[in-house]
C-alpha positions in Angstrom: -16.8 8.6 -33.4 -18.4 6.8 -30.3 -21.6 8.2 -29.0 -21.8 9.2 -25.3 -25.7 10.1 -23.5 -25.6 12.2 -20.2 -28.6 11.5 -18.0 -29.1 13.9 -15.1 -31.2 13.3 -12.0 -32.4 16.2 -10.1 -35.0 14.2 -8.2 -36.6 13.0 -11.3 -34.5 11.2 -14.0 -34.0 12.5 -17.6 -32.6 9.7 -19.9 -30.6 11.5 -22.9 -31.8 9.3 -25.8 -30.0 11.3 -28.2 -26.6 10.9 -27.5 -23.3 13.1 -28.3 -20.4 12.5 -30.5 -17.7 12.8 -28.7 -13.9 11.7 -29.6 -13.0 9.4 -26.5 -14.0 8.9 -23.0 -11.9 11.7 -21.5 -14.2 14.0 -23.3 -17.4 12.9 -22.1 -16.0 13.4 -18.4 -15.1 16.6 -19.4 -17.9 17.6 -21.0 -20.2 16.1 -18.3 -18.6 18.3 -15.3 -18.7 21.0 -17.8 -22.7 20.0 -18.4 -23.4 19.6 -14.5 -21.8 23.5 -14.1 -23.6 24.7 -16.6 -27.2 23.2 -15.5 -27.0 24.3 -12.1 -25.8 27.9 -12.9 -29.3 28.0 -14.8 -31.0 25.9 -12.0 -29.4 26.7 -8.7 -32.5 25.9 -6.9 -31.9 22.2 -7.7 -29.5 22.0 -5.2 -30.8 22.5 -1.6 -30.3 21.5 1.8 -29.8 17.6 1.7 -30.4 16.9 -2.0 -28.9 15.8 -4.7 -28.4 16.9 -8.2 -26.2 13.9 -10.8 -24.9 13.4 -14.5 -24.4 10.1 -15.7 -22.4 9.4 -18.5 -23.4 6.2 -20.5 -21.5 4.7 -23.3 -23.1 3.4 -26.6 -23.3 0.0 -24.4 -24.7 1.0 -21.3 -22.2 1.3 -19.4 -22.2 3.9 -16.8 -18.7 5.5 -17.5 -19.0 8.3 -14.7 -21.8 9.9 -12.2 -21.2 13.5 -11.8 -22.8 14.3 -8.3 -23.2 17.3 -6.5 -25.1 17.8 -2.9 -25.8 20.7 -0.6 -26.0 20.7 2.9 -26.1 22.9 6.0 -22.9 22.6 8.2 -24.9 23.5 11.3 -27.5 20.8 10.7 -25.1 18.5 10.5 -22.7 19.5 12.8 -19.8 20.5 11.2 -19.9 23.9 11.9 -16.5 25.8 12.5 -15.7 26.1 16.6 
């Protein structure tokens, strides 16, 4: 079973050298958006006004298979406010 590693950057970076087992590739975007939900529902001061909170999914080669990325920002501030 191919080994997948989900790094997240929330302003610092946090390489996963320990990897998950995981069936195909399908399943570690799954699982990664499932991981990014989960994180920030414990963490929800991660996300703020202009920054940036990520999951990357690596393969067993490297490879940068997808980059879960969620901002926040404030319409007014950057003016799209509704009229």
């Amino acid at each position: 079973m191919p080994r997948y590693f989900f790094d997240i950057d929330n302003h610092e970076r946090y390489v996963d050298d320990e990897g998950t087992d995981l069936a195909n590739a399908d399943e570690a975007r799954m699982q990664a958006v499932i991981f990014a939900g989960d994180y920030l529902r414990e963490h929800p001061d991660l996300v703020g006004n202009g920054s940036r909170f990520s999951v990357a999914v690596r393969d067993e080669g490297g490879t940068i298979l997808l980059n879960v990325e969620v901002t926040a920002s404030d319409p007014v501030a950057t003016g799209m406010s509704q009229p």
